[in-house]
MARTIFI-5958 format. One record per residue (C-alpha): x, y, z; residue number from 0; residue in three letters. Coordinates in nm, 3 decimals, padded with zeros to 5 digits. Each point is the difference from the previous one (the first is absolute). Last residue first. Layout:
{c1: X&c2: Y&c3: Z&nr: NUM&rest: ALA} $
...
END
This chain:
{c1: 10.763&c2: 04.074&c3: -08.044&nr: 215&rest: UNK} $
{c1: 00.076&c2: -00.026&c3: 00.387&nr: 214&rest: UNK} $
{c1: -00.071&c2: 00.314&c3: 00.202&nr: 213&rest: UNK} $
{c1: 00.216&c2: 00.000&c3: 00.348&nr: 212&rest: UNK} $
{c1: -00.046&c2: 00.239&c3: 00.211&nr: 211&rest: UNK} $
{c1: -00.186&c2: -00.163&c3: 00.337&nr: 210&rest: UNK} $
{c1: 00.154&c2: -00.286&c3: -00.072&nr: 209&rest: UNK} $
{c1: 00.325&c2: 00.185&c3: 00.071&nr: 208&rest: UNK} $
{c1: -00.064&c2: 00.170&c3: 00.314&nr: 207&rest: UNK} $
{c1: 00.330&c2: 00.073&c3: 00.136&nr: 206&rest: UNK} $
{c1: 00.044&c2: 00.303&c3: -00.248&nr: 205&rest: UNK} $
{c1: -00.294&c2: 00.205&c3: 00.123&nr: 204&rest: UNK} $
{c1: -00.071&c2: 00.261&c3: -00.199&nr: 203&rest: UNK} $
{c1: -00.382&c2: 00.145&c3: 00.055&nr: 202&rest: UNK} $
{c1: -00.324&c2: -00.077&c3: -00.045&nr: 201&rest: UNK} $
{c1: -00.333&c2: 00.079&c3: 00.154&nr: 200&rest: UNK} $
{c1: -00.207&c2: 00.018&c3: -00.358&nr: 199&rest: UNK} $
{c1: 00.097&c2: -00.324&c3: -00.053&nr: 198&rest: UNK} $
{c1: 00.215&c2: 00.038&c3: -00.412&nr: 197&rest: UNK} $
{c1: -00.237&c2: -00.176&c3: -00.227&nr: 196&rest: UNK} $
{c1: 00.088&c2: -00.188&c3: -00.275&nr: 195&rest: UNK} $
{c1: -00.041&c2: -00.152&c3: -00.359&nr: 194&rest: UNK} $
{c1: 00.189&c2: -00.203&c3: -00.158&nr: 193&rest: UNK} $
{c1: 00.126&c2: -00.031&c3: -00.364&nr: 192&rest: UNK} $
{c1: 00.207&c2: -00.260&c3: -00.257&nr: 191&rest: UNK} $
{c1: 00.165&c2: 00.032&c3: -00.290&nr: 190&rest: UNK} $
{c1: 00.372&c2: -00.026&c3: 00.154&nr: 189&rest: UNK} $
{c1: -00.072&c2: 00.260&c3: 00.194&nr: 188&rest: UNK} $
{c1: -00.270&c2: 00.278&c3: 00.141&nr: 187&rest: UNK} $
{c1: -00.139&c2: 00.111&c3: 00.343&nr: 186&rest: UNK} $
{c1: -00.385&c2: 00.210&c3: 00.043&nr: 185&rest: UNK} $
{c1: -00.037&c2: 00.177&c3: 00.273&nr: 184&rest: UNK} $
{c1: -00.282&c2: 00.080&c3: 00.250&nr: 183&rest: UNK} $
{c1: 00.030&c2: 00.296&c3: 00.229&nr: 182&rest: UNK} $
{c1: -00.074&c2: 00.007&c3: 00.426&nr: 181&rest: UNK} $
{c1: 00.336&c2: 00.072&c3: 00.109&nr: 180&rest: UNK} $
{c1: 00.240&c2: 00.138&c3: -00.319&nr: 179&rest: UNK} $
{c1: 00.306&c2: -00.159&c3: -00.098&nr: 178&rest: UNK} $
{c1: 00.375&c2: 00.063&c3: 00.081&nr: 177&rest: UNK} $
{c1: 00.297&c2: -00.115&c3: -00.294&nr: 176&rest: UNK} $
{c1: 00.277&c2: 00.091&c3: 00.166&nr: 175&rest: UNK} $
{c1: 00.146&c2: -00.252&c3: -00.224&nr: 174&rest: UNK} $
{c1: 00.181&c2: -00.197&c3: 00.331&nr: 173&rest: UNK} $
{c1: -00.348&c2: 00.023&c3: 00.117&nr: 172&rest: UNK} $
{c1: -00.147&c2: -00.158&c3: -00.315&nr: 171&rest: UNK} $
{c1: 00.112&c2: -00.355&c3: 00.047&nr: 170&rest: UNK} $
{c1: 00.053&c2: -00.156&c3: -00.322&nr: 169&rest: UNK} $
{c1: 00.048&c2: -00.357&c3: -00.004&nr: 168&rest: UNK} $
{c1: 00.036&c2: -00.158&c3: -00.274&nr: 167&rest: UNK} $
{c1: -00.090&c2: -00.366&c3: -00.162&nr: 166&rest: UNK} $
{c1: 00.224&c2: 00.001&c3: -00.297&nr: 165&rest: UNK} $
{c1: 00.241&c2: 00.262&c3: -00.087&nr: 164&rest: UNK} $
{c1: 00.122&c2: -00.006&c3: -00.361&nr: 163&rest: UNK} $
{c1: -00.230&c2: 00.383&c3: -00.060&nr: 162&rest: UNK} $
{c1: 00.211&c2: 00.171&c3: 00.205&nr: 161&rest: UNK} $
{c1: -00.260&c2: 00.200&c3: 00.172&nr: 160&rest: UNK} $
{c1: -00.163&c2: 00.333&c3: -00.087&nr: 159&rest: UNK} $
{c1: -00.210&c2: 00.156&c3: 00.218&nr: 158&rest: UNK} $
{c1: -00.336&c2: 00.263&c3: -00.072&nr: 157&rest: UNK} $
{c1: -00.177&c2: 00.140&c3: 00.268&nr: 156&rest: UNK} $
{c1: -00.279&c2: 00.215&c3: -00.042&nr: 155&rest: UNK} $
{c1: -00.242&c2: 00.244&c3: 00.227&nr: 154&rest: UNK} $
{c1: -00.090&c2: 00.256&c3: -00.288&nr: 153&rest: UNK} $
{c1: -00.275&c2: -00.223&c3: -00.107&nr: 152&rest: UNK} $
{c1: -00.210&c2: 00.025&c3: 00.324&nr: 151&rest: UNK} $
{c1: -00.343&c2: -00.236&c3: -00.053&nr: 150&rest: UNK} $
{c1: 00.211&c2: -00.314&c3: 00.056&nr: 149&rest: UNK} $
{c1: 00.335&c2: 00.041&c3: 00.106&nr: 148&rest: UNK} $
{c1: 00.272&c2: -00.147&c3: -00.221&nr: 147&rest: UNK} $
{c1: 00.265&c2: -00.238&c3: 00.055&nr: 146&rest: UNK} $
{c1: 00.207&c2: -00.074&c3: -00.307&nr: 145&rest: UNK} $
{c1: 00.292&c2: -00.256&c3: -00.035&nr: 144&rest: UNK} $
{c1: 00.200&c2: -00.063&c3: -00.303&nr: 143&rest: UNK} $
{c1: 00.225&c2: -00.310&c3: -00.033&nr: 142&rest: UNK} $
{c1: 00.126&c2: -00.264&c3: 00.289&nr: 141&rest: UNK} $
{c1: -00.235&c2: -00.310&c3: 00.072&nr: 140&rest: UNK} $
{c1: -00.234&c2: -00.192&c3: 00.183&nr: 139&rest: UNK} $
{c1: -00.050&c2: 00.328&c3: 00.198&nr: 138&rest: UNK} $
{c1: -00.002&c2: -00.019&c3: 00.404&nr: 137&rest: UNK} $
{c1: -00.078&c2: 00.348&c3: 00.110&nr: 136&rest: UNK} $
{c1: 00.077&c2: 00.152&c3: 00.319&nr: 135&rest: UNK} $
{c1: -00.216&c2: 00.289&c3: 00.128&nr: 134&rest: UNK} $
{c1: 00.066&c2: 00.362&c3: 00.062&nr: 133&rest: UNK} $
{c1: -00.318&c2: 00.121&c3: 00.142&nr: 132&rest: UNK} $
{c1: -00.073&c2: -00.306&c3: 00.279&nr: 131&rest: UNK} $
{c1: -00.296&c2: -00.210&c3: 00.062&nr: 130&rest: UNK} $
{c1: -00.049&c2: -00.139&c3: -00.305&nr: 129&rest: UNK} $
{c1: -00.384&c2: -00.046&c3: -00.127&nr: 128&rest: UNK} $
{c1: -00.044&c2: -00.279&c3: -00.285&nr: 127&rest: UNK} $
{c1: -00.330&c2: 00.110&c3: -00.164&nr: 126&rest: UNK} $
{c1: -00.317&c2: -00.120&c3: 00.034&nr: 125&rest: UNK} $
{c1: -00.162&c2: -00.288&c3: -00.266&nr: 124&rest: UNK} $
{c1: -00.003&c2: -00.288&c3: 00.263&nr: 123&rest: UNK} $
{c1: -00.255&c2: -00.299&c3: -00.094&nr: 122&rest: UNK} $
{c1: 00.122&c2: -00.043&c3: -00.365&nr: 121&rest: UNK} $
{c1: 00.356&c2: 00.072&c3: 00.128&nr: 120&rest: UNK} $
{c1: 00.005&c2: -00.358&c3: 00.176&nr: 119&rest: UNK} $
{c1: -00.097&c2: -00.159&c3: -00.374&nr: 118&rest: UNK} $
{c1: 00.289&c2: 00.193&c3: -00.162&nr: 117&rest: UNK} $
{c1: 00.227&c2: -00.074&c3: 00.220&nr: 116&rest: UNK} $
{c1: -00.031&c2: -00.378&c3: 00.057&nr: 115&rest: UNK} $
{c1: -00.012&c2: 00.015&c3: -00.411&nr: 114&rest: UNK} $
{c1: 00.337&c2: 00.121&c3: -00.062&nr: 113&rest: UNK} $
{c1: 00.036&c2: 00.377&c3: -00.088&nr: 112&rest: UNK} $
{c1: 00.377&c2: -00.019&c3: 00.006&nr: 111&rest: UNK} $
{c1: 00.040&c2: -00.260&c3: 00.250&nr: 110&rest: UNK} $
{c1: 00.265&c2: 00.196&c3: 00.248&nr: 109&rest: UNK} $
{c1: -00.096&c2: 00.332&c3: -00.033&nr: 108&rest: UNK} $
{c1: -00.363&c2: -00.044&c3: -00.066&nr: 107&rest: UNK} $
{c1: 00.031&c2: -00.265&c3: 00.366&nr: 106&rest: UNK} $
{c1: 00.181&c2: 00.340&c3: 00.137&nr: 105&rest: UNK} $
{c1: -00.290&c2: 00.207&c3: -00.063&nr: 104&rest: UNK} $
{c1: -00.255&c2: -00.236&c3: 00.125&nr: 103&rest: UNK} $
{c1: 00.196&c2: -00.043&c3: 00.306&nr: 102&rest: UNK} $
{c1: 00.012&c2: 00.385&c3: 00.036&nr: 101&rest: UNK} $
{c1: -00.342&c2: 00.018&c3: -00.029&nr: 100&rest: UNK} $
{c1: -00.053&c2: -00.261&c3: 00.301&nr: 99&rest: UNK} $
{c1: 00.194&c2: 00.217&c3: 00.242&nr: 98&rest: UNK} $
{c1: 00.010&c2: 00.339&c3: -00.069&nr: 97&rest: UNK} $
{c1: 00.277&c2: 00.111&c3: 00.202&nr: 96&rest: UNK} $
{c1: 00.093&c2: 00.139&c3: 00.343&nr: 95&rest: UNK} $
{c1: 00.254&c2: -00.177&c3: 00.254&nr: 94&rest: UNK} $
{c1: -00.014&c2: -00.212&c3: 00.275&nr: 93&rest: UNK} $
{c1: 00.348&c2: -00.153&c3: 00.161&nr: 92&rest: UNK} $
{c1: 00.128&c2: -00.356&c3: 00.031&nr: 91&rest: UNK} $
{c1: 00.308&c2: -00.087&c3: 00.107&nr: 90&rest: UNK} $
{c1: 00.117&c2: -00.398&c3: -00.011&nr: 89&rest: UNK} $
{c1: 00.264&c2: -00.205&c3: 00.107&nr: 88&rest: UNK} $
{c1: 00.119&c2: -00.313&c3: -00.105&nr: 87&rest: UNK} $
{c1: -00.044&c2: -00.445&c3: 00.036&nr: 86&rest: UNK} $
{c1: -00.324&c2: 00.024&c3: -00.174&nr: 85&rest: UNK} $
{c1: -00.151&c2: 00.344&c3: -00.124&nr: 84&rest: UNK} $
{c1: -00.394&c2: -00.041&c3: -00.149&nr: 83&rest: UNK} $
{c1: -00.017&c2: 00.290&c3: -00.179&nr: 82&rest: UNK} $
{c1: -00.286&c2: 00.261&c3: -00.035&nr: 81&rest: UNK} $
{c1: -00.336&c2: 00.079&c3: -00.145&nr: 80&rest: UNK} $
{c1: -00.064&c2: -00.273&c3: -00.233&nr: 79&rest: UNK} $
{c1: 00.269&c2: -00.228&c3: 00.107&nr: 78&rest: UNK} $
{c1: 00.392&c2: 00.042&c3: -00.153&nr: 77&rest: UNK} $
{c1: 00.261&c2: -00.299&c3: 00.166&nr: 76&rest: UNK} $
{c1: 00.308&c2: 00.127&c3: 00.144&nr: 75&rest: UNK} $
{c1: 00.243&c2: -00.233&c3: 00.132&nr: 74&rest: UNK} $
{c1: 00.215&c2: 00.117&c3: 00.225&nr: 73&rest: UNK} $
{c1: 00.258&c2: 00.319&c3: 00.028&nr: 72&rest: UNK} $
{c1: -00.100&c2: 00.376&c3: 00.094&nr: 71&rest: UNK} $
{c1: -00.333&c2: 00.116&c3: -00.104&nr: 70&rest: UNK} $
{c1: -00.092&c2: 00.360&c3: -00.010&nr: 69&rest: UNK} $
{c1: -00.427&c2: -00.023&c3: -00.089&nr: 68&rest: UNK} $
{c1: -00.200&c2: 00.282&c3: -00.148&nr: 67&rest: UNK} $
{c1: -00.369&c2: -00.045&c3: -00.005&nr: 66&rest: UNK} $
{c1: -00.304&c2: 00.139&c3: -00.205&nr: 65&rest: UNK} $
{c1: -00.170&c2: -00.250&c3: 00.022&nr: 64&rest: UNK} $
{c1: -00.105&c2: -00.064&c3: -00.331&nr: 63&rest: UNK} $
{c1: 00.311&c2: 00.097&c3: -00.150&nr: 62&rest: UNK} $
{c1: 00.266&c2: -00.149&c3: 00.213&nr: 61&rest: UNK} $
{c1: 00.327&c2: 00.157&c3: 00.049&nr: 60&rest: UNK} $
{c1: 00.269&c2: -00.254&c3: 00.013&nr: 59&rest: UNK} $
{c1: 00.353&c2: 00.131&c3: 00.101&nr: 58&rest: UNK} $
{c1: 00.306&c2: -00.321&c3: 00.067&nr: 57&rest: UNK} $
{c1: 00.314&c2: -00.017&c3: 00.200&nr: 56&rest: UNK} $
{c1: 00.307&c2: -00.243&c3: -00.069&nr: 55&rest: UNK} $
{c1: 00.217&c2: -00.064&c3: 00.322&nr: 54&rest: UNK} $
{c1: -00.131&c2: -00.376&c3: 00.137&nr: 53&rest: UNK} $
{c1: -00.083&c2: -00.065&c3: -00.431&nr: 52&rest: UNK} $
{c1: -00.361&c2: 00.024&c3: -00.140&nr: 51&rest: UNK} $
{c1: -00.195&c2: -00.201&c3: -00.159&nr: 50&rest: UNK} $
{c1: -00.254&c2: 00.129&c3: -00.204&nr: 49&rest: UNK} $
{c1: -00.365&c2: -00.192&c3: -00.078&nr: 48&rest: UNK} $
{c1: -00.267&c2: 00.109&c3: -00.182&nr: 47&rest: UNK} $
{c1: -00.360&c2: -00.127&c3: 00.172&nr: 46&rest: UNK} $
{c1: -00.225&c2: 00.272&c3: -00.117&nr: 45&rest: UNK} $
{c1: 00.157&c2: 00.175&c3: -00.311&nr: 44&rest: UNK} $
{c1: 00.319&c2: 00.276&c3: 00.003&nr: 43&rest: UNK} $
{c1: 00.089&c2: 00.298&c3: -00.153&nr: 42&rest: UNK} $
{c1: 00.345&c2: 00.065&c3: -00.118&nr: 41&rest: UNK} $
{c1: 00.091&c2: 00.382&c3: 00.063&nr: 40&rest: UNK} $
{c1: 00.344&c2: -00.142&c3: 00.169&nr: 39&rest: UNK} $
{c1: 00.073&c2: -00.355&c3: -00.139&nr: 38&rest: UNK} $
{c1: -00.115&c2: -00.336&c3: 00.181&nr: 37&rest: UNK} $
{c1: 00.198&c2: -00.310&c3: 00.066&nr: 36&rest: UNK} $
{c1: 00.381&c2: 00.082&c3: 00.012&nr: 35&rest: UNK} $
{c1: -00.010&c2: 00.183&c3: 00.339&nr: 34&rest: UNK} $
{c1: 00.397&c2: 00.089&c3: -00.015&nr: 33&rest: UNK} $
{c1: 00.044&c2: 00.362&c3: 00.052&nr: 32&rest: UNK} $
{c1: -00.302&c2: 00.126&c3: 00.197&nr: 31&rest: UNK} $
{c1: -00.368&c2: 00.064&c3: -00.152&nr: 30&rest: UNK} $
{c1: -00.230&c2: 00.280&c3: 00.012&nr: 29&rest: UNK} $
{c1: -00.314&c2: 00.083&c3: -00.151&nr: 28&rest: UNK} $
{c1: -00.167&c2: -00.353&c3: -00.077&nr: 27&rest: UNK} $
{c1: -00.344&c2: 00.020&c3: -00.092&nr: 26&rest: UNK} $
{c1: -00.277&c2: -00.184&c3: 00.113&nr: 25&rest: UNK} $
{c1: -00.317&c2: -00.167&c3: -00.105&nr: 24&rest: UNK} $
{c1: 00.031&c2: -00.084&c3: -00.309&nr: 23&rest: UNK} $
{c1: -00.311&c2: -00.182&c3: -00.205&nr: 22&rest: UNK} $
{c1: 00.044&c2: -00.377&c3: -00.011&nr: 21&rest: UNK} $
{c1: -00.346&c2: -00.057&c3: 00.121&nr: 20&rest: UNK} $
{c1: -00.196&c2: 00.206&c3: -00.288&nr: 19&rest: UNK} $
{c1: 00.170&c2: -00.180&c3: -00.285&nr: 18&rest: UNK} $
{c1: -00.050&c2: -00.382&c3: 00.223&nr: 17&rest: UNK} $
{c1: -00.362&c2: 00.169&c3: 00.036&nr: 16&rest: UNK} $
{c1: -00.034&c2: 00.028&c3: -00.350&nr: 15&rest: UNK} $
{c1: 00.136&c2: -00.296&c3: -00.120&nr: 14&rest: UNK} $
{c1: -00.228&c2: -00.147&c3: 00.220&nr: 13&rest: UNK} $
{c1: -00.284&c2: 00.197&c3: -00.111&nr: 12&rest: UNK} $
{c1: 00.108&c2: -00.084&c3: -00.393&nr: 11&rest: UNK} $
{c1: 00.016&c2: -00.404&c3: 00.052&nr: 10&rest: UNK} $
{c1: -00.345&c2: -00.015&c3: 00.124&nr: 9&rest: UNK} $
{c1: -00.114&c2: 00.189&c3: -00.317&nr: 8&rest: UNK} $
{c1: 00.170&c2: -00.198&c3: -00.185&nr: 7&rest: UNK} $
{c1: -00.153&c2: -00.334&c3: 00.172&nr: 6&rest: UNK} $
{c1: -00.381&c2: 00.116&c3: 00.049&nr: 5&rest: UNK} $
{c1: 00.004&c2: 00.090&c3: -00.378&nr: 4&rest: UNK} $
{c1: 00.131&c2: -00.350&c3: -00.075&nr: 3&rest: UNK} $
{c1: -00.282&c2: -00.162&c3: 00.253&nr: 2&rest: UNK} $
{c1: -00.224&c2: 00.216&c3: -00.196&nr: 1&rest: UNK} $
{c1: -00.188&c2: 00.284&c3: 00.149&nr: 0&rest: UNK} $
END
């Protein structure tokens, strides 16, 4: 190998791993009036920083971990499994999701098939599993939505958004919209698919939102 060769290809793995690196970590699920740094349903890369007034309160859920913090006031910066909370307070409870799928899920979402994706997904070609049978889904925009079960036809749901809306949330509890424990579904819109499995010991738990969330 050249010393040319040796250079691009040196250049690629760190582009790479800065790709891979910046992949989110956490999700924000509830914010008070006033935080100005962060939007609910963003998701969040290692070392993001929110400030946070004495009376404005903050939700993270991580994905890896699986962890849902209530923080009230300081400033918040995002680690790889939780927050690092200086000058407020902090609750941290463990919840069930998939962990590393669901960061490869949300880095699709958010990168729209950039390379840190694609090269993690290489090594990791199971299914996202949610943990809860009427999930939330975080679309990149409004239009027609189908979510079909795969190998039972007559199990079909078909939505229609307004198709102006950009980056939805659909939550498919306030559809009564149930799915089955144990099946694998496919979800449709805006061109794009996932697949998914519904854990075969789920059930509706509203609290437990990175448990339900499917980002497309």
């Amino acid at each position: 190998m050249n010393i040319k060769t040796y250079l691009s290809y040196f250049s690629f793995l760190v582009l790479l791993s800065n790709l891979c690196i910046a992949a989110p970590v956490a999700m924000v699920e509830h914010l008070s009036d006033g935080v100005a740094d962060v939007q609910l349903l963003d998701f969040l890369e290692p070392g993001r920083v929110v400030k946070l007034g004495e009376k404005e309160a903050l939700s993270l859920g991580y994905l890896n971990s699986c962890i849902r913090e209530k923080i009230n006031g300081g400033i918040v910066t995002v680690g790889e499994n939780q927050s690092v909370v200086d000058g407020g307070d902090v609750e941290r409870e463990k919840l069930q999701c998939d962990g590393v799928r669901l960061i490869l899920a949300a880095n699709e979402a958010m990168h729209s098939g950039a390379m840190a994706f694609r090269a993690l997904k290489k090594n990791n070609n199971a299914k996202l599993t949610v943990h809860d049978t009427s999930p939330i889904l975080i679309l990149p925009k409004g239009g027609k939505v189908v979510i079909k079960r795969i190998g039972q036809e007559k199990e079909r749901h078909k939505l229609m958004l307004d198709a102006n809306d950009s980056r939805v949330m659909l939550d498919l509890a306030k559809e009564a919209i149930s799915l089955t424990p144990g099946a694998t579904y496919m979800l449709s819109s805006s061109g794009k698919t996932l697949v998914f499995d519904i854990a075969k010991n789920a059930i509706h738990n509203p609290k437990n939102i990175v448990g339900r969330v499917i980002p497309l």
